[in-house]
C-alpha positions as CSV (number, residue, x, y, z in Angstrom):
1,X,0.0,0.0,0.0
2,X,2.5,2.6,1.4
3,X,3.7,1.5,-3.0
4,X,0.5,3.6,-4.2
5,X,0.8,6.1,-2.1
6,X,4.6,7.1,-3.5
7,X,3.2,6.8,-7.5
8,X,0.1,8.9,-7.0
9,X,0.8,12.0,-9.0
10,X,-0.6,15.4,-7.6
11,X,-2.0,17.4,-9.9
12,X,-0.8,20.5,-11.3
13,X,-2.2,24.3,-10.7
14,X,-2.7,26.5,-13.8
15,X,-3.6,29.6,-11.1
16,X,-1.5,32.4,-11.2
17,X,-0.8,33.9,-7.9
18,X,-1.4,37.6,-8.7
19,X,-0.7,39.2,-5.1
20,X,2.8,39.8,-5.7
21,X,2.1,41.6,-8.6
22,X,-0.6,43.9,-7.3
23,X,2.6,44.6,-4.5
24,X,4.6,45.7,-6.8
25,X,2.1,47.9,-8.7
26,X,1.0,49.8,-5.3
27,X,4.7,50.4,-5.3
28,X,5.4,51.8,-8.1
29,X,2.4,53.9,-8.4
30,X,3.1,55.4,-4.8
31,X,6.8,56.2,-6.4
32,X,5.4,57.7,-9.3
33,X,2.6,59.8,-6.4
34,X,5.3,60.9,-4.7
35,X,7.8,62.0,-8.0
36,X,5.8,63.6,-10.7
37,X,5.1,67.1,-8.3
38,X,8.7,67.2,-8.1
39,X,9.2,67.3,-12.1
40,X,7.7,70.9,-12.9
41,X,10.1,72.9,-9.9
42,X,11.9,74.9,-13.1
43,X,9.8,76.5,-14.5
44,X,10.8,79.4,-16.3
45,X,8.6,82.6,-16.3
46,X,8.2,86.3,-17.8
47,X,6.5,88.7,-15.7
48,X,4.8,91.3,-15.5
49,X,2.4,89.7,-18.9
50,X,-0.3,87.4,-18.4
51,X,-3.6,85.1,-19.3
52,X,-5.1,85.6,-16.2
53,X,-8.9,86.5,-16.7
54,X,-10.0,90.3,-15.4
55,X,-11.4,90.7,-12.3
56,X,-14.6,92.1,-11.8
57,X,-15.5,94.6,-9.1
58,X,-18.8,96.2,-7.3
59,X,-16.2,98.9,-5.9
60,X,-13.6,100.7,-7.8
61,X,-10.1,98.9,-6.2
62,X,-7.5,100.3,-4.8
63,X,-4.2,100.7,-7.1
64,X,-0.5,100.7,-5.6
65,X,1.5,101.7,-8.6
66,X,5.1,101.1,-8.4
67,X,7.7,103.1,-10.8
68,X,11.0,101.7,-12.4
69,X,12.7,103.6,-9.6
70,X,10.8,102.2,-7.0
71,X,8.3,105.6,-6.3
72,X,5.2,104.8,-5.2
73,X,1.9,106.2,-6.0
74,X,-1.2,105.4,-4.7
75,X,-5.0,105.4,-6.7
76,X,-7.9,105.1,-4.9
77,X,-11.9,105.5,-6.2
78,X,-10.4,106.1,-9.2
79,X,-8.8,109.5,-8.0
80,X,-5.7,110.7,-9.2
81,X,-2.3,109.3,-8.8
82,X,-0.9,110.4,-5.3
83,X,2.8,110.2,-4.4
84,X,3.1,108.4,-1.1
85,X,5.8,106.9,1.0
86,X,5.9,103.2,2.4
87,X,4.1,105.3,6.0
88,X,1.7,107.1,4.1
89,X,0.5,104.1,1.8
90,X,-0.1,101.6,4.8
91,X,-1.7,104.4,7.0
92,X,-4.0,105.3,3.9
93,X,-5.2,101.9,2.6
94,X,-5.3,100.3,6.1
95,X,-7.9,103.5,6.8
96,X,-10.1,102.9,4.3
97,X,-9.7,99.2,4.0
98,X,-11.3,99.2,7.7
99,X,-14.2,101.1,6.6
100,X,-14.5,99.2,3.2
101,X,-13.3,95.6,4.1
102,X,-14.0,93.8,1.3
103,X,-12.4,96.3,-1.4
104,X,-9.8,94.9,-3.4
105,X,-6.1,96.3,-3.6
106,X,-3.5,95.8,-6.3
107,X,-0.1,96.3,-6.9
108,X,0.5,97.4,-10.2
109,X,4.9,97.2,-10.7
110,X,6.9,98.4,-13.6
111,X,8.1,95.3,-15.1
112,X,12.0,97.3,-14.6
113,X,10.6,97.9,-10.9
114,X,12.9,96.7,-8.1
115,X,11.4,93.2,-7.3
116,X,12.1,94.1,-3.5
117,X,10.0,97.2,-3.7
118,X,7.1,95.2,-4.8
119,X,7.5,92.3,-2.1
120,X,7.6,95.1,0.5
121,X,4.6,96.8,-0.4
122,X,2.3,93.6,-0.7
123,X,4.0,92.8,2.7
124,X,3.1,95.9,4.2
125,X,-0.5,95.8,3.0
126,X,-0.8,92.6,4.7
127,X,0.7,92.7,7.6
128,X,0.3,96.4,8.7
129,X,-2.4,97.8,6.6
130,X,-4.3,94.1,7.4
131,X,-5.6,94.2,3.8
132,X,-7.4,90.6,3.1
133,X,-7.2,91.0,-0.5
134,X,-3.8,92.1,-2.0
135,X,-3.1,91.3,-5.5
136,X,-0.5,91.9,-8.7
137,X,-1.8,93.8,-11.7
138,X,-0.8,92.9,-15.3
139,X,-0.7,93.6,-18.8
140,X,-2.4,90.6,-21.0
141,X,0.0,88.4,-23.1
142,X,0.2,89.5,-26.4
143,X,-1.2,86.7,-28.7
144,X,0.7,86.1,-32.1
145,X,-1.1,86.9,-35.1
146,X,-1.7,83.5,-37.2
């Protein structure tokens, strides 16, 4: 007997364990997750043009100008431009911001302006002036003619 136990052939499996495989996927797509962010960090740019669609306002905004020396100039309701220092600007805005909180401001920069300038100022409309809506200004991109 112990004979027809040694000669009995198993029989073979045709399944294909698949759970190694579905490991190895789940690896690779976490990799992949984790990598592809990483792949646009140089990007190159050209300010100050852009596609960026207009904004629309109930209230005329508020406009920062900044010259290619750095002056700055301040528009508000559409009034003239006003020559103002860094003191004057915040203690203007941050006035009537308080009394008009949900006006907009912008920062409109010479595209030769000192990049500095412009950081300081949207700084200081932020953090002294407390301005919840600070923003840059524009030109649109000139589109080729076909």
């Amino acid at each position: 007997m112990t004979t027809n136990r040694r000669h009995r052939k198993r029989k073979l499996k045709a399944d294909i364990n698949v759970v190694p495989y579905i490991d190895v996927m789940l690896v690779l797509l976490i990799i992949f997750m984790v990598t592809a962010p990483l792949l646009n960090l140089g990007v190159d740019i050209q300010l100050p043009q852009s596609n960026a669609k207009t904004v629309t306002e109930q209230k005329d905004p508020i406009v920062v100008s900044v010259d290619h020396e750095g002056h700055l100039f301040l528009t508000i309701e559409g009034s003239k431009n006003e020559a103002v220092t860094s003191e004057q600007l915040v203690a203007k805005v941050g006035a009537y911001v308080r009394n008009n909180p949900k006006v907009a401001v912008f920062v409109a920069g010479d595209g030769n302006a000192p990049y500095q300038t412009i950081y300081s100022v949207l700084t200081d409309l932020q953090t002294k002036a407390n301005v919840p809506r600070a923003g840059l200004m524009s030109n649109p991109a000139e589109v080729p003619a076909k």
